[in-house]
C-alpha positions, 0 to 999 in steps of 0.5 A: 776517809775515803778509798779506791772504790767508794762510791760518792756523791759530789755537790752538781754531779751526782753519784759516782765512784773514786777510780784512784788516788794519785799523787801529783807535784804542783809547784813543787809541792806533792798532794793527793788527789782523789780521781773520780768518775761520774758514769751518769754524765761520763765526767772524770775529776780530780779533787785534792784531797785537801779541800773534800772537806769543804767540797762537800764529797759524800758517801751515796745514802743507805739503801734503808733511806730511799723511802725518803727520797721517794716522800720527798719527790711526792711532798716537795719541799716543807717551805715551798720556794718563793717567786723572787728567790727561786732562781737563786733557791733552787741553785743553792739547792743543787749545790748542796749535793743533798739527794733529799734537796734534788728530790724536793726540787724535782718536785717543786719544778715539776709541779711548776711546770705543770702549772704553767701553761707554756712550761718552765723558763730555760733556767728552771728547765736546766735545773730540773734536768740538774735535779732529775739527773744528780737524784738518777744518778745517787739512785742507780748506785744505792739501789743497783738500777739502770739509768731508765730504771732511775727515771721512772722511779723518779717519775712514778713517785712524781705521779704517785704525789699527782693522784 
């Protein structure tokens, strides 16, 4: 399934790679884990290799499929978030691990936060940092960017869907 080195994406974190998989004795019973870093937030994990199926764990997207994640920052999402649910929405949303769901979030938050005259509430705020950093992150790896460089092709295709 997964070995030393792939890079990953895991749902809340963002891209990062399998440093090692070791194996540990928990209750007398021995498991793998897989040991996973997040240079982006420097987070370091161990996931049991029993549970990356409903973890959500993933490959980082094919260099082919950064277009879409570039139109989905300019569109946002097909069926825009409703007021009451957005909260609740857009937390699902980043719990997904999907690169094309951040993208979407990062636009609809952004747009949000340009419409409001005194910006975005604390929780929008956190989540649209969330966004920006899981897109950022999966970005950086896919296409071999230096953070800075992940942020401003995030924000030029914001702009680009502003004109």
């Amino acid at each position: 399934m997964f070995k030393v080195g792939d890079n990953v994406v895991y749902p809340y974190h963002g891209a990062g790679k399998i440093q090692d998989i070791e194996e540990k004795n928990v209750l007398g019973e021995t498991q793998s884990y897989y040991i996973l870093h997040f240079p982006l937030v420097d987070v370091t994990l161990m996931l049991q290799e029993s549970r990356i199926d409903q973890s959500g764990l993933r490959k980082v997207i094919s260099s082919s499929e950064v277009n879409q994640v570039a139109d989905a920052l300019k569109t946002g999402p097909e069926t825009p978030l409703s007021s009451s649910q957005f909260s609740r929405d857009t937390e699902n949303l980043l719990k997904t691990g999907s690169i094309i769901d951040a993208a979407h979030l990062v636009s609809s938050l952004s747009k949000k936060q340009t419409e409001r005259s005194n910006g975005l509430h604390i929780q929008d705020r956190h989540h649209l940092q969330k966004a920006r950093q899981m897109v950022a992150s999966e970005l950086a790896v896919v296409q071999e960017y230096s953070e800075e460089q992940a942020y401003e092709f995030i924000d030029t295709n914001l702009l680009e869907e502003a004109n």
